[in-house]
N, C-alpha and C positions, 0 to 999 in steps of 0.2 A: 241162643248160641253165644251171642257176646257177652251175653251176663254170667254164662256159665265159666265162661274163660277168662272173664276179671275174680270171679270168685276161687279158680283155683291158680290162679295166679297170686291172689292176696293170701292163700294156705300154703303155699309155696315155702316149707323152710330156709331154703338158702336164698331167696328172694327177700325173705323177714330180716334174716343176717346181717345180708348186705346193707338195706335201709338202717337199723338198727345202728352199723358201724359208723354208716355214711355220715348220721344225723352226729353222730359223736366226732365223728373229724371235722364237719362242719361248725361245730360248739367250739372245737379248740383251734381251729383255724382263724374264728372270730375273734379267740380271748387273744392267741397270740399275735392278731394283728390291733388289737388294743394292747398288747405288753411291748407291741414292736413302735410303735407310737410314742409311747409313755419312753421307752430307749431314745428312741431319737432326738424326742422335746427334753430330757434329762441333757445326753448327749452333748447338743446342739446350746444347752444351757452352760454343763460344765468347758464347751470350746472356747464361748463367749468370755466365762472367766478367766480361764486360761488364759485367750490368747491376749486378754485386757492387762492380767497379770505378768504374762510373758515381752506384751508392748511395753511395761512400765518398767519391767529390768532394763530390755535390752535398751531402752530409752537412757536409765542410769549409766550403765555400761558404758554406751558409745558418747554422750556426755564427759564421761570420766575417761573413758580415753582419747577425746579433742584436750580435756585440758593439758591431759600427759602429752600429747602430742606439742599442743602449742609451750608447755615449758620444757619439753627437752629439746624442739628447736631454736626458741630464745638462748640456750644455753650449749648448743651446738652439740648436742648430746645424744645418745640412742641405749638400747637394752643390748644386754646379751644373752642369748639362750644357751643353755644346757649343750646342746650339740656344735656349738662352737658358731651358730648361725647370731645373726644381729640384727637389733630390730631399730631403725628409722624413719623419721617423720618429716614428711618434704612438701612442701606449699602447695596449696591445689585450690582453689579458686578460694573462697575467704578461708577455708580450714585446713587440716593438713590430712596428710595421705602416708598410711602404712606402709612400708616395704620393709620387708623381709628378704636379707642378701645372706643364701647358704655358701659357704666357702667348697670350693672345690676340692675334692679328697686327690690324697697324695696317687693313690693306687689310680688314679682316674688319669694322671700326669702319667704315672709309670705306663699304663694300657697304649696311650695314645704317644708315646713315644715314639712305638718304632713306625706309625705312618708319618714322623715327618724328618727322623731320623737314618729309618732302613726301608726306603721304596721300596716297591718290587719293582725285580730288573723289566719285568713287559712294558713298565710305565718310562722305560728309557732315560731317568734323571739321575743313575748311578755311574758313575765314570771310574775305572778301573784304575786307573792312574794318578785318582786322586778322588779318593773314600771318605773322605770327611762328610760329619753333617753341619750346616744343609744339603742338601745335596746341590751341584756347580746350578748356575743361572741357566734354565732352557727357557728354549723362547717360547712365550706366550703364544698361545695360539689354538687354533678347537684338535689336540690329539692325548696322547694317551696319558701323559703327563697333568693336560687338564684335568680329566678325567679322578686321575689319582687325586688329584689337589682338593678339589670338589668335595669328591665321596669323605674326603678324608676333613673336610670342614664341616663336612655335615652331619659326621658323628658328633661334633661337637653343640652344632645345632641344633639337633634333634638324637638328645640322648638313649630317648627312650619310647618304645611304642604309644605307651599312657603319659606320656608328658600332655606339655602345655599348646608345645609347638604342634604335636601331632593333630590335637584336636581342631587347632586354626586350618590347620591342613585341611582336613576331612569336611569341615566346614566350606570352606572355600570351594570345595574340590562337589562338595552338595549345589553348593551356589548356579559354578559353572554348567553344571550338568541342566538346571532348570533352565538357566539362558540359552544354551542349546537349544532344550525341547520347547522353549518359549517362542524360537525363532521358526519352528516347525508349523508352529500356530499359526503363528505372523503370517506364514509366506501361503498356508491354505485359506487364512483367511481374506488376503491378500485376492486370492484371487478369487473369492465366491463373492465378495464386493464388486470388483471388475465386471462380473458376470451377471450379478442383479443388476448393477446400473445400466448394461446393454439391453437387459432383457426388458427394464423396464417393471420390474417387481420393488414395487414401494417400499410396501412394508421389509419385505426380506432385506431390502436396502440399509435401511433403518436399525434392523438387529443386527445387523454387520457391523454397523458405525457401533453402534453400543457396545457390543463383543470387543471391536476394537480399540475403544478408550479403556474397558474393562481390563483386559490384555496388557493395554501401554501401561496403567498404573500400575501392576503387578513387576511389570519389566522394569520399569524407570526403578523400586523399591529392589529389584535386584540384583542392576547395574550398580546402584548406591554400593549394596552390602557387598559385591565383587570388589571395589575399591576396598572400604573400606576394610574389610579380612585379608586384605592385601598390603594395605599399612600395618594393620596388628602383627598380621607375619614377619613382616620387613624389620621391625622394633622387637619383635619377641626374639628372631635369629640375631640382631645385632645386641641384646640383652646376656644371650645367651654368651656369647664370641665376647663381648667388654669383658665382664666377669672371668670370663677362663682366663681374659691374658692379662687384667689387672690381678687374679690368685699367683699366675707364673710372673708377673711383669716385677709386682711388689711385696718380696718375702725377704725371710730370712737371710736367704742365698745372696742377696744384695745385686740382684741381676741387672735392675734399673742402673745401677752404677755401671755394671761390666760390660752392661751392652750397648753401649757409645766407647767408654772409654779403654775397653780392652778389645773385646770383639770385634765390634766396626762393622758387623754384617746387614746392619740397614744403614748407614750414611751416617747421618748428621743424628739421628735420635729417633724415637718410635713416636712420637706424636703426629706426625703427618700420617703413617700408620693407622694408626688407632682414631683420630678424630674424621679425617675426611676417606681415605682409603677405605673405611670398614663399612661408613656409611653408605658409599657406591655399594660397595659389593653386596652387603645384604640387601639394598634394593633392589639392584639387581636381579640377583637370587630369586627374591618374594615374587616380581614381574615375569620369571622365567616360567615360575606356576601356571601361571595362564597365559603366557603368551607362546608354551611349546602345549602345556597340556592340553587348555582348550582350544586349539585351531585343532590340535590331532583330535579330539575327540568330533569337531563340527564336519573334520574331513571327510572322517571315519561314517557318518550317520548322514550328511546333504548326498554323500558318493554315494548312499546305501538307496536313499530316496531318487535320487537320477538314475540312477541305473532303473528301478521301476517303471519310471516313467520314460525313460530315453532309450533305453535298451543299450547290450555290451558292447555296441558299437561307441556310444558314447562315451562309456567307463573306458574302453582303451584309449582314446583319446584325450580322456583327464589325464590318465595316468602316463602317457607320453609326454605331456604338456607341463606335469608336474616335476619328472626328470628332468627336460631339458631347462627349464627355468633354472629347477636349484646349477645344474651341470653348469650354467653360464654364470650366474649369480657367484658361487664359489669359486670358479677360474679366473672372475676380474675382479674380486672383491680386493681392496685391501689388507693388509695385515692391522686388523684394530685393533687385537690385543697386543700388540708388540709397540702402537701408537701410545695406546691410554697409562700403557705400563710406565713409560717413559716419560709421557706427560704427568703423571702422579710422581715422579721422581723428581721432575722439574719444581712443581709446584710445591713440593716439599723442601727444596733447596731455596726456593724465593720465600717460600714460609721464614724458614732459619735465620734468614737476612734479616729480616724484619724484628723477630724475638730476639736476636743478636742486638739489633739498635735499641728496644726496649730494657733490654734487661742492661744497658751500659751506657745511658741516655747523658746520665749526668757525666762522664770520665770524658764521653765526647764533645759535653759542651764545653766542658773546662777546656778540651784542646782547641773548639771550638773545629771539629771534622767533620763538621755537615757536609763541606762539597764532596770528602774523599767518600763517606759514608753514602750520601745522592747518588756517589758515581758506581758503588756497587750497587743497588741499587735498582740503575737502572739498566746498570750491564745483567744481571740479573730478569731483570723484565723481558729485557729485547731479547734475552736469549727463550724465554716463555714464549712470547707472543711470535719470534718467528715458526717456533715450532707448532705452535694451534696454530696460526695461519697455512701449514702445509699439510696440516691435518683436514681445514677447511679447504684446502683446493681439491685433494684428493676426492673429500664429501661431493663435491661439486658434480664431480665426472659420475662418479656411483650412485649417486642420489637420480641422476641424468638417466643412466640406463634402468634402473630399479623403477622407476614409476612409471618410464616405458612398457618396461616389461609385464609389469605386474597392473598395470590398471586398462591400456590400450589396447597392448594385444590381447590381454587376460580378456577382455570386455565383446572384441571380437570375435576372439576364439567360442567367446560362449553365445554370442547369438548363432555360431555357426550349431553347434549341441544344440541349443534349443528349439531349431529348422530343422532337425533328424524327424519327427512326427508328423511333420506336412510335407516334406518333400521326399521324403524316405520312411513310408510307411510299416513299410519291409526289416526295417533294422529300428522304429521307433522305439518300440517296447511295448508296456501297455496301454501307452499314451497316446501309439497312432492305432489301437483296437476300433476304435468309434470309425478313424475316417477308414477303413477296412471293412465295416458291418455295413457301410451305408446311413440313411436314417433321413431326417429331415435336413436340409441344408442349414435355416436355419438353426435349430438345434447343434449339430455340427461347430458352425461357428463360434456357436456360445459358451459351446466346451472347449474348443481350443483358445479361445479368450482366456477363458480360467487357468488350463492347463499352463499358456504359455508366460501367464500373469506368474502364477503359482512355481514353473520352473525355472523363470529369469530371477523373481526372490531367491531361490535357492543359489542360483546361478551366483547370484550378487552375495551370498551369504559364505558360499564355498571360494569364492574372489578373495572375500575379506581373510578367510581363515588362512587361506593357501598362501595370500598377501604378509599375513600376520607373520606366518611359518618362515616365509622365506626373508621379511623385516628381521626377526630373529636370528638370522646367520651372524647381522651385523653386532646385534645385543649379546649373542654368545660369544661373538671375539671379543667385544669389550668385558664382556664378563669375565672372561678368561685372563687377561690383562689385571682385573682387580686382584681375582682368586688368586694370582700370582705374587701379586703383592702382599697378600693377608698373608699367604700359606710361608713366606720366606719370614715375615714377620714371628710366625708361631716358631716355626722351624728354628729359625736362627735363636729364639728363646729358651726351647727347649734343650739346645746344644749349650748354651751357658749353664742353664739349670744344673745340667748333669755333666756339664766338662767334657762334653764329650768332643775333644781336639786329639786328633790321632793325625801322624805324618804318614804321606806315601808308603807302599809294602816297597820294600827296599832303601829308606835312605832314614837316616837320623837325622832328627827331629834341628829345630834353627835351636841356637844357645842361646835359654833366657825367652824361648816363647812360652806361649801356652800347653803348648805339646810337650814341654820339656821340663815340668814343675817336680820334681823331686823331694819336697823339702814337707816337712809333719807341723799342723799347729792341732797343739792340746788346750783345749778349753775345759777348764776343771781346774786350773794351779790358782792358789794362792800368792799371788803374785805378778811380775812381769818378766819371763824369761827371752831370750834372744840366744840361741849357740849356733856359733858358724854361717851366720844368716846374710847371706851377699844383699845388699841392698842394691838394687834395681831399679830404674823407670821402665815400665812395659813397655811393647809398640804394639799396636795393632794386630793382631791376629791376623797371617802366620808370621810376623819380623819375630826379631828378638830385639830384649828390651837393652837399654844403656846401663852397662852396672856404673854405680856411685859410690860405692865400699866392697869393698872384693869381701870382707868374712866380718861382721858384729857379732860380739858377744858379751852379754850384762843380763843382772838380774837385777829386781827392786824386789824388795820383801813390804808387807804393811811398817806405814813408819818411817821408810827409808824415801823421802823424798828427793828427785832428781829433776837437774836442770840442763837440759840438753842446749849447747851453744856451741856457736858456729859463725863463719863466713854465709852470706845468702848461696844456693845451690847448691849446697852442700851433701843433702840428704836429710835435712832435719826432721821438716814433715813426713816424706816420706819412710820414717821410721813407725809413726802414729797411725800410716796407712796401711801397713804392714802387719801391724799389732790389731789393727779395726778390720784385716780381712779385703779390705780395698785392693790393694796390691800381690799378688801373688805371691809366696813363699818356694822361692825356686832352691833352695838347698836350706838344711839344716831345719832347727826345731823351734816354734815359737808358741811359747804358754803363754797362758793370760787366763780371767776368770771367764768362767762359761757364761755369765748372763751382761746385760748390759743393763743398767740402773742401779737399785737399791742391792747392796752387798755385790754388786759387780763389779764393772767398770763403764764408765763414761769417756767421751769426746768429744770437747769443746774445738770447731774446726777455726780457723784464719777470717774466714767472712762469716760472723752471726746471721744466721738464720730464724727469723721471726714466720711465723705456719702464718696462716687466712684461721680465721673465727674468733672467738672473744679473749680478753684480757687475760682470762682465765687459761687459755689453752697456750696463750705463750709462757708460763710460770711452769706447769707440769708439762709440756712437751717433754718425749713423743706420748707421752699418756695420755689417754682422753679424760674427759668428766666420768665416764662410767668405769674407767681404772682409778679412778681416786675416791668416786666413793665404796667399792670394794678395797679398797687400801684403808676406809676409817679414817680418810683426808678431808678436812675443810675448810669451810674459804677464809678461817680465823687463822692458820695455820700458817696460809699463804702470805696473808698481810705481815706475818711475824718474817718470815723470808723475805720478804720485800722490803724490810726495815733493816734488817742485814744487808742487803746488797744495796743498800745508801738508795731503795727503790722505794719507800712510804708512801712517798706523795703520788706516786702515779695513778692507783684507782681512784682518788678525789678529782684529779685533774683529767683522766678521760670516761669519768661517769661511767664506774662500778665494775665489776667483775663481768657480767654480760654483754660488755660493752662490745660492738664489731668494728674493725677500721683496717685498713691497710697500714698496719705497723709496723713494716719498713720505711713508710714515709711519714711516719708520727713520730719515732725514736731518733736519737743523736746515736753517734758515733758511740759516745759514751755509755748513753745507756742501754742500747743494745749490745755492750760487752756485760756491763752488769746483771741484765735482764738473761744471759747466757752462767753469771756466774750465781743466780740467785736456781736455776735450773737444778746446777750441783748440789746447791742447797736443799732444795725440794726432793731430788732421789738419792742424794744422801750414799753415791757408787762408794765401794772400798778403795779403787786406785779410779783418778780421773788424768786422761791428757789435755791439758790447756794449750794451744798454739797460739800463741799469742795472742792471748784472751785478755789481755788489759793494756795493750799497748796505746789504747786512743782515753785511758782515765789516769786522772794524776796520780803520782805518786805516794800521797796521803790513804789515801782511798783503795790503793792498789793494795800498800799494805795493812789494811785493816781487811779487806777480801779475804787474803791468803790466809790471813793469823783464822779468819773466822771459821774458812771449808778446814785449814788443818783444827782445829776445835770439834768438828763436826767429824772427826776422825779418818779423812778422806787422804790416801795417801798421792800427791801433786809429784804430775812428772813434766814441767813445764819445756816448751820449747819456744826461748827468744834469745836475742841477742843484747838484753839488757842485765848486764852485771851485776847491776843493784836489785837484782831478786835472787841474789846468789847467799841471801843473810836470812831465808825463808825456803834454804834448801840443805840436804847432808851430802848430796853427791851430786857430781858434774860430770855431763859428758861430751867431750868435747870431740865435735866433727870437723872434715876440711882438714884434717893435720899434714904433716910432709909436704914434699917435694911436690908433689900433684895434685895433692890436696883429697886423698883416700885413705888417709888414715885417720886413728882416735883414739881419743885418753879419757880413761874413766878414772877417774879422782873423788876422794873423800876433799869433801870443802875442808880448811884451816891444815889441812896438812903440811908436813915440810914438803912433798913430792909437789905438792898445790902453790905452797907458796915458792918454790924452786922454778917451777915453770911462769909464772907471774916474772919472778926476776927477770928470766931468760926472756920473756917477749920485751919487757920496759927494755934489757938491755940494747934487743935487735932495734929498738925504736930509738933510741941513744944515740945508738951508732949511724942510722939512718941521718941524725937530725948533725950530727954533727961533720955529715958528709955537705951540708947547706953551703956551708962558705967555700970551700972547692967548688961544687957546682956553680957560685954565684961568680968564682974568678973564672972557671972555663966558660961561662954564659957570657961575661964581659970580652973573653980573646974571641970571642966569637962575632960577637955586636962592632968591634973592634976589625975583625976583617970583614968583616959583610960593610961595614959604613964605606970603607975603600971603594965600591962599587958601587954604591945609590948613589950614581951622580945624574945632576941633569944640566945638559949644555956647558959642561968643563967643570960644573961645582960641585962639591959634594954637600948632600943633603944630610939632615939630622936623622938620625935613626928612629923609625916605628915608636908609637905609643908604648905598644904595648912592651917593647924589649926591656923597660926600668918596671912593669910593674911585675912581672913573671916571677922574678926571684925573689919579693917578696911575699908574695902568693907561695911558692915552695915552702916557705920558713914558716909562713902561718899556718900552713897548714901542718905541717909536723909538730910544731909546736902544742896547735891546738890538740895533734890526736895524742901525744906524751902525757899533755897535763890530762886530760880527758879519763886516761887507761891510770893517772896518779892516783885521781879523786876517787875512781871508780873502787878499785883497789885497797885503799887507805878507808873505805867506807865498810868492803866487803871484811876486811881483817878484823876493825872495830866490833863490828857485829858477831864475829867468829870469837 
């Protein structure tokens, strides 16, 4: 029978088939795992070359870009990209470090404008009575205004879902969540240790402790990374926040100027601002991550575990114990944010004092004001230190009841929770089921060992967290304090940016403030115009400013160079400031050309200013190396500028163009005027204003400067009060005129109207000098009856020193200022 049934099994056609097929997928099954082989060992070959090949580029590559690196830092230098981004290389342990700094888009200023411009009214910082932005000073402190402040820096923080910041975030935010669930670990395994060691289980013992170490290294590895992604955050948001307000701080707009000197909405300057305020606040910030998110999270998941094991008897007593903590904590807290806010304004004012004495070191030793300077000072100190000292008594008191409350009662409170399971079996949860069933006593025991092990970990974990939470009242008032400071900081920048000073609804604007600019400048003339234009000193944002000329009006064409001269205070600079956009244009119209440098115009100011970095950078200032070699400038070029401005020998003498130094304290007086006129040289402006840009170089030298920039075709609109540069000028204009001294006379040099007024001043000098000998007879009837009375003991005494030398002190000095305006005069004519 079985033979028969193998035999029609082997006739079997579709049984033939199948074998048949079988044997043929098993043949190609073999080859294509011999063809799958032969891929791989190919494969696995062509990787090898590759990635040998790909190691020896990227090897070239990053080779060639340390060297680019290291010679565009020697040379103080970076790239520009395409998209208006820049690329620099910055020291980092022997080599250097890439960064790429993208410029903020204008639209990105316009978007975020109206959160620091136009609150919303819920956030309570808008005052109907006075609408301007910023919006008025609220205090500091955890409500809605916070709130706004916050949200509205942390657009700027975190621009975007896929950014840089977000992913630190999420990161962190992974971290926290494992330390949570790590501590879940902890506190079971916590207690099954506890519970082998009573029972007396060796071994079990043993794999507890191992599980244990295993556990702690896991933990310790990411407590690290918690910190650690907590710094990345804190430097990424403070990256973020530098950059926005160094694009808004330092533009075209010239804001860094108007927001000290016309504004006034942060004090004394943004630097206390920007270097220590920003850095609180985005620590802050980073630390608030985990010090609100994960205690909420630990709250949220130890409460969820207690309750399992404690039963709802115990959850409403967390959660009663959690109320009344915060309820007392926040009714005797201090006001921190209203403390730090203040204290940050203090330290920024003792800052000032300090950069005040630095920045005027030598003027004060010449007067030698050390003690007046000690004594601000340290009236300046004492006014710091008493106020952190009131800040530390307050800490005292609250420091006092916070660790009361939060570690002693918190500690008692919870052995009272964690005696719900043995004494109150009834309300324990699932934790008093055992002592409820019965069972062995000892058994019994051994498990509430564990349980009670296991719930007092938790116990001690929901402590910390709840601790953490309610620490945090005090870190969000200081936080809110910072965020107030940054947000006024942004705010007040973003109102210069866009001018945006508007007066109260009902009353007209102060005369000559901000609010009250009526006046047009055109950038795009060929030239320099002035019509109707009040010259003004501003005040402060909201005064109004001092006018100095009720109405100027003048133009300069190329060619027509002009010398503006004066009595001091007159208004002379503040004509240049006027023209450069510094000073407001409060009536009338002022042209000038649109760009500043090469076919523009330039301004040399009263104190030369020398930049930080090499030799190089102070000749094309404000250009950098990477605007010069896009200009087809080099450093053969420069040497030839430097030989012009009497400057040759200086790259020999401070070793070469890459040279770095603090070159305010390596230049003379002299040559950092020259080093300002070899500048003009290098960008070559259509019209430049000099303010008294050679007053510390001789005379020789002076006029070989002037002959050289008017050569270079630059048309000079000088402002001093030396005569003798009146033979290297066509027109004069002269300030301080009349009665009050607001008037002015615009004159062609050599003219009769030029040499008419020349007469008329020698003459009032004339007349002045020859009123000496009157004065000298009524000084004598005078000396004459005063002697009548210097008597002493019946005699009369010889009259004072000084009454013989005074008159003739009057006469020499007149004398000297006649011949002085003769020489001056007789030299200017010659030339003419």
């Amino acid at each position: 029978m079985a033979a028969q049934s193998t035999l029609r099994q082997s006739h079997d056609p579709l049984q033939a088939l199948y074998n048949h097929y079988a044997a043929i997928l098993r043949t190609r099954v073999r080859d294509a795992s011999k063809l799958t082989k032969l891929l791989s060992t190919i494969t696995l070959a062509l990787t090898i070359i590759g990635t040998g090949y790909g190691a020896r580029r990227w090897y070239k590559k990053s080779r060639a870009e340390r060297e680019t690196g290291r010679r565009l830092l020697r040379r103080n230098s970076g790239l520009r990209g395409k998209d208006g981004s820049r690329t620099i290389y910055v020291p980092y342990r022997d080599s250097t470090s890439k960064v790429v700094i993208h410029p903020t888009k204008p639209t990105t200023f316009d978007a975020h404008r109206r959160l620091f411009l136009q609150p919303p009214r819920a956030a309570r910082m808008a005052d109907a009575s006075n609408p301007q932005a910023p919006p008025p000073q609220t205090k500091p402190g955890l409500n809605l205004a916070f709130l706004h402040q916050f949200l509205s820096l942390l657009n700027i923080m975190i621009p975007r879902w896929n950014s840089k910041e977000s992913g630190l975030l999420v990161s962190h935010g992974v971290f926290l969540m494992l330390r949570t669930y790590l501590s879940l670990v902890v506190a079971r395994l916590d207690g099954e240790i506890v519970r082998d060691l009573v029972a007396g289980n060796g071994k079990a013992f043993l794999w507890g402790i191992a599980k244990w170490l295993g556990v702690g290294t896991f933990s310790s590895y990411t407590n690290a990374m918690i910190k650690f992604l907590q710094s990345k955050v804190s430097i990424a948001f403070r990256t973020r926040l530098t950059r926005y307000i160094h694009d808004l701080y330092l533009n075209d707009h010239l804001n860094y100027y108007k927001l000290s000197n016309l504004d006034g909405g942060v004090g004394q300057g943004a630097d206390q601002f920007i270097t220590q305020d920003l850095t609180l606040f985005c620590a802050s910030a980073a630390s608030l991550y985990s010090s609100l998110g994960k205690p909420f999270v630990d709250i949220c998941v130890f409460n969820y575990q207690l309750i399992q094991s404690l039963g709802p008897l115990a959850f409403t007593g967390l959660l009663s114990n959690y109320f009344l903590t915060a309820t007392i904590l926040r009714r005797l807290s201090p006001p921190f944010g209203k403390l730090k806010a203040v204290e940050g304004r203090r330290e920024g004012d003792f800052r000032a004092l300090h950069s005040r004495l630095i920045a005027n070191a030598e003027e004060v030793a010449f007067y030698g004001g050390d003690e007046m300077e000690k004594h601000f000072l340290d009236k300046g100190f004492k006014d710091l230190k008493h106020w952190m000292e009131g800040i530390y008594s307050l800490k005292i008191r609250y420091n006092m009841l916070e660790d009361f409350v939060l570690k002693y009662s918190w500690s008692a409170f919870g052995y009272l929770i964690t005696s719900l399971p043995v004494f109150l079996p009834a309300w324990g949860g699932l934790g008093s089921a055992q002592e409820l069933s019965g069972g062995e006593r000892q058994g019994r025991e051994r498990n509430r060992m564990k349980d009670f092990i296991t719930n007092k970990r938790l116990m001690l974990s929901l402590a910390d967290a709840g601790g953490r939470m309610m620490y945090s009242i005090k870190d969000l008032s200081e936080l809110a304090g910072y965020t107030s400071r940054v947000y006024t900081l942004i705010s007040t920048l973003h109102r210069v940016h866009s001018d945006a000073y508007h007066p109260p609804p009902g009353t007209r604007p102060e005369l000559y403030s901000l609010s009250d600019i009526q006046g047009t400048v055109h950038k795009g003339f060929d030239g320099i115009r002035l019509e109707h234009v009040p010259v003004v000193a501003p005040a402060l944002y909201p005064m109004g400013g001092d006018d100095l000329i009720e109405s100027l009006s003048f133009i300069v064409h190329s060619g027509e160079h002009l010398l503006i001269a004066g009595p001091n205070g007159v208004g002379k600079s503040a004509v240049a400031r006027i023209v450069a956009g510094l000073w407001p244009t409060y009536r009338g119209l002022v042209s000038r050309p649109r760009t500043i440098g090469m076919d523009g115009i330039m301004f040399l100011p009263q104190r030369p200013y020398l930049s930080t970095g090499t030799l190089r950078d102070q000749v094309i200032y404000p250009h950098t190396e990477v605007d010069m070699k896009d200009a087809g400038r080099r450093d053969i070029e420069l040497s030839q500028i430097l030989e012009e401005a009497r400057l040759g020998y200086i790259p020999d003498r401070e070793g070469g163009w890459d040279t770095k130094k603090v070159w305010k304290d390596v230049f003379s007086g002299g040559e950092k005027q020259r080093m300002g006129i070899a500048r003009l040289l290098y960008h070559e402006p259509r019209y430049a204003f000099i303010d008294e840009g050679t007053s510390a170089v001789s005379s020789d030298v002076e006029g070989l400067l002037y002959e050289r920039t008017k050569a270079k075709g630059i048309t000079l609109i000088t402002i001093s009060t030396r005569a003798s540069l009146k033979r290297y000028h066509i027109f004069t204009l002269t300030l301080g005129q009349g009665e009050h001294g607001d008037e002015w006379e615009f004159q062609r040099i050599g003219t009769e109207s030029e040499k008419s007024s020349v007469e008329k001043e020698l003459a009032e000098l004339r007349e002045r000098l020859a009123k000496v000998e009157e004065w000298k007879k009524r000084k004598q009837d005078i000396d004459e009856e005063l002697a009548r009375v210097w008597l002493d003991g019946g005699e009369e005494l010889a009259p004072p020193a000084y009454a013989e030398a005074e008159g003739v002190q009057v006469e020499e000095h007149w004398q000297g200022k006649v011949d002085e305006q003769l020489s001056s005069e007789e030299s200017a004519r010659s030339d003419v």
